[in-house]
C-alpha angles and dihedrals in degrees: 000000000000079000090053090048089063112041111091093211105257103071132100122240094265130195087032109105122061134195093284087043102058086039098057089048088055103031081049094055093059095056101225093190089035084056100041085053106033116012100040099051093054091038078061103049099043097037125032109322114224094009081077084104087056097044087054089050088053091047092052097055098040074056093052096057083052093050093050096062093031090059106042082054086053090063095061099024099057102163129116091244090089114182085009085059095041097052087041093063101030102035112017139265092292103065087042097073093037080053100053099038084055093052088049086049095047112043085046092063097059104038082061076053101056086042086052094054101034083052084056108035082044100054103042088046088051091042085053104041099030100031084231121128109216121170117250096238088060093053085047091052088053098053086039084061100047088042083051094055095044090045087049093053133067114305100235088064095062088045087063090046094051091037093064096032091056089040090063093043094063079035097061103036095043085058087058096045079053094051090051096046091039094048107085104237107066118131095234113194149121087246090112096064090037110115085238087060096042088051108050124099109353102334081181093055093052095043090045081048088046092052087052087061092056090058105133111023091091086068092083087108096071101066094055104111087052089054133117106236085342093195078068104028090056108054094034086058096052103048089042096045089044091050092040095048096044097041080050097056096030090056099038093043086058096054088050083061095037093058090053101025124240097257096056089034097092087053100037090058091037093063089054128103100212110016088215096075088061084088099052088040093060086048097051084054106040108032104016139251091295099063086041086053099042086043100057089044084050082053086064098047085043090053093038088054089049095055096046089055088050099048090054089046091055087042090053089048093049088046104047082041089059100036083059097042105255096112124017119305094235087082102060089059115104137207115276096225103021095035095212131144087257095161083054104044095048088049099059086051099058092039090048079050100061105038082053099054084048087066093043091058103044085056096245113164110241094226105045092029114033101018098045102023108036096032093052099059084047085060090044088056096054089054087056092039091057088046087056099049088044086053084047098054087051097052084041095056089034105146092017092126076172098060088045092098092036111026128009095037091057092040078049096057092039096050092054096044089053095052086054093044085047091056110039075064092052089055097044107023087136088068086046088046097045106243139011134256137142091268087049100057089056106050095086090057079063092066084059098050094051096054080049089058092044092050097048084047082061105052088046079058087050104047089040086055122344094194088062089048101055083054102061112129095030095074103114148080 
C-alpha cells in the first residue's frame, strides 16, 4: 500500500513501461494480422496490384520525416495528452482543443470499427467450429468487457497481454511468408518494386490504403508519463515499432505477390467474392488447414489487441483533457493502487457502449458499416492528426536556425505529404470507406465539425479562466 500512500490520486503509475512495452501497445493498435488479411488484399485490388510492397516502402519513409520532428519534440513535450499536448505547445490553445476533440473522435472511430470486425470474425468462427449463431454485437460486448478490466487495471498488465498476443500475430504469419517462399512455385523477384509495377492501376489509392495500416504507431507519446526515462523510451519506440511494422508489411506483402505472381495477382483477387479471404486462401494452399485455421483465430486475437490499444489511448486522452480543464475534472482522478485512469477508462467503455449499440439498433452491418465506414474517417483524422503535430513541431522549434537539418526540414516535408495524403482522402474517401453513398460523402465533414466542437471547448476554457488556458499543454508531472 506504501504505492497507494503516495499517489495523490491524479498520477499515472510512472517508471512502469519500457521500450518493448511502449512498442507492443503501438505495434498492437495497427493490427498487423488484422492489415496483411484484411487491409492489403483490398489495398491490391483497388490500388496497384502487386506495387503494394513499393507503396509500403513510400509510406515508411514519408513516416520517417514525421518521426524525426515528433520525436525530437518528444524530448522537450513528455505528458500523456499526446497530439493535444503537441498543438498546445507548438500552435496555441486553440488548436489544442480542435486537436484533441479530433483524436477522440478519431480513435473512437476506429476502435467501433475493431468491435465491429471482431463481432463479425468471432461469431462466424464460433458458428464454423461450434455449430452456435451468436450475434456479432454479443461477441463485441464480450471483447469490450475484457478490454474494460484490463483498461481498469494497472498498465503494465495490458502491456503482457498485448505483448503475446502481438508475438503470435508476426509468428503466424511469418510461418505463412516461410511456406510461399519455401514452396516451390513462387514467383521470387524484385518486380514488385520495379516503376512498371508502382505505376500500374491507382499508385495514389494503394499508398492512401498502406497509410491506413500504419494507423496507431504514432501514439508512442502518450505513454509518456508511464514510461521508463521517457526522453529515451519514446523515441526509441517510434522509430522500432515504425521499422518493425513497415519491414513486416513490405516483406509479407511481397510474399503475398510472390505466391500468385505479380503478373496473375490483379485476376486472381478480382474472381473472388471477398477479397479477405485471399490471405487464408493462400494458407490453406500453401501451409494446410491447420495454419488457415490458426490464422483467422489469430484475426480475433489481432482485432481484439487493436481494440485494447486503442481503448488505453482514448482513456489517456479523456484523462490528460480533464486534468487541463477542457472536460470534468473527475476524469483526470486514478486508481489508488493501479493507478490507472479508472474514471477514464470506465468511462470510454461505457461511451464506446453506448455509440455501438447505436449502431446495433439502427440495423448497420458491422463489417460495411462499422468496419469500412466508421473506421475510414478514424483513419482520416489521424492523418490529419499527424499534419497537425508536424505543424506543431515546426511553430515549437520556431527560431531554432540548430534543429533546420534535424529536425524542422523532415517535419516540413512531412507536414506537407500528410496534407496531400489528407486530402486525396478526403477526395476519394469512398474508395477508403469501401463504397459511396450519400452518408458516406459526408462523413469527412464530420472531422470538421468535431475540431470546431474542441476549439470552441477551448475558448469556453479561456473566457472560464484565462491563466489555466495559457498553460495548456504544461499540466503534468
Amino acid at each position: 500500500m506504501a504505492t497507494a500512500a503516495r499517489n495523490s490520486g491524479h498520477e499515472l503509475r510512472a517508471g512502469t513501461l519500457g521500450v518493448g512495452a511502449v512498442t507492443f501497445f503501438v505495434v498492437s493498435a495497427a493490427g498487423p494480422l488484422v492489415a496483411i488479411a484484411a487491409g492489403v488484399p483490398v489495398a491490391m485490388l483497388l490500388g496497384n496490384g502487386a506495387g503494394i510492397p513499393a507503396m509500403f516502402v513510400i509510406a515508411v519513409c514519408i513516416l520517417l520525416t514525421f518521426a524525426a520532428g515528433y520525436t525530437a519534440m518528444a524530448h522537450h513535450v513528455r505528458s500523456t495528452g499526446g497530439f493535444y499536448v503537441f498543438a498546445a505547445r507548438g500552435l496555441g490553445g486553440h488548436a489544442a482543443g480542435g486537436t484533441a476533440a479530433i483524436a477522440l473522435f478519431s480513435y473512437t472511430s476506429i476502435q467501433i470499427g475493431l468491435y465491429g470486425l471482431f463481432g463479425s470474425a468471432a461469431s462466424d468462427f464460433i458458428r464454423a467450429h461450434a455449430g452456435i449463431q451468436l450475434p456479432w454485437w454479443l461477441c463485441a460486448c464480450a471483447a469490450m468487457l475484457v478490454a474494460a478490466v484490463l483498461g481498469y487495471r494497472q498498465v503494465d498488465l495490458s502491456a503482457r497481454v498485448l505483448a503475446t498476443l502481438v508475438i503470435c500475430e508476426y509468428l503466424v504469419v511469418f510461418v505463412l511468408d516461410i511456406a510461399v517462399l519455401t514452396g516451390g512455385s513462387a514467383e521470387i523477384s524484385a518486380a514488385a518494386f520495379m516503376p512498371a509495377a508502382i505505376e500500374r492501376g491507382s499508385p495514389a489509392i494503394g499508398l492512401l490504403m498502406c497509410f491506413a495500416a500504419f494507423i496507431g504507431f504514432e501514439a508512442t507519446t502518450i505513454y509518456a508519463e508511464e514510461a521508463r526515462n521517457p526522453g529515451r523510451t519514446i523515441p526509441i519506440a517510434t522509430y522500432l515499432s515504425l521499422l518493425l511494422i513497415g519491414g513486416f508489411y513490405v516483406f509479407s506483402s511481397w510474399c503475398l505477390v510472390a505466391a500468385v505472381g505479380h503478373a496473375r495477382l490483379s485476376a486472381a483477387l478480382s474472381v473472388l467474392h471477398d477479397p479477405t479471404t485471399f490471405v487464408f486462401q493462400i494458407a490453406d494452399e500453401r501451409a494446410g488447414m491447420a495454419l488457415a485455421t490458426a490464422m483467422r483465430l489469430l484475426l480475433l486475437t489481432s482485432a481484439f489487441a487493436a481494440i485494447l490499444a486503442f481503448h488505453n489511448s482514448i482513456s489517456r486522452y479523456l484523462f490528460a483533457m480533464g486534468r487541463e480543464g477542457l472536460l470534468p475534472e473527475r476524469l483526470s482522478r486514478t486508481h489508488l493502487l493501479h493507478l490507472s485512469p479508472h474514471v477514464a477508462s470506465v468511462t470510454q467503455s461505457l461511451s464506446a457502449w453506448v455509440i455501438m449499440m447505436l449502431f446495433v439498433v439502427a440495423g448497420a452491418d458491422p463489417i460495411t458499416v462499422l468496419f469500412a465506414r466508421v473506421s475510414a474517417v478514424g483513419t482520416l483524422g489521424v492523418v490529419a492528426l499527424m499534419a497537425i503535430a508536424s505543424a506543431a513541431v515546426l511553430g515549437y522549434f520556431r527560431g531554432q536556425s540548430g534543429n533546420w537539418l534535424r529536425v524542422r526540414a523532415p517535419s516540413l516535408v512531412s507536414t506537407v505529404s500528410l496534407l496531400c495524403v489528407f486530402t486525396f482522402g478526403c477526395v476519394r474517401f469512398d474508395v477508403l470507406a469501401g463504397g459511396f453513398s450519400p452518408l458516406v460523402e459526408w462523413l469527412p465533414v464530420l472531422l470538421l465539425a468535431t475540431a470546431a466542437v474542441g476549439v470552441l471547448m477551448a475558448d469556453a476554457l479561456r473566457r472560464r479562466d484565462a491563466d489555466h488556458f495559457r498553460t495548456l499543454g504544461r499540466t503534468a508531472p
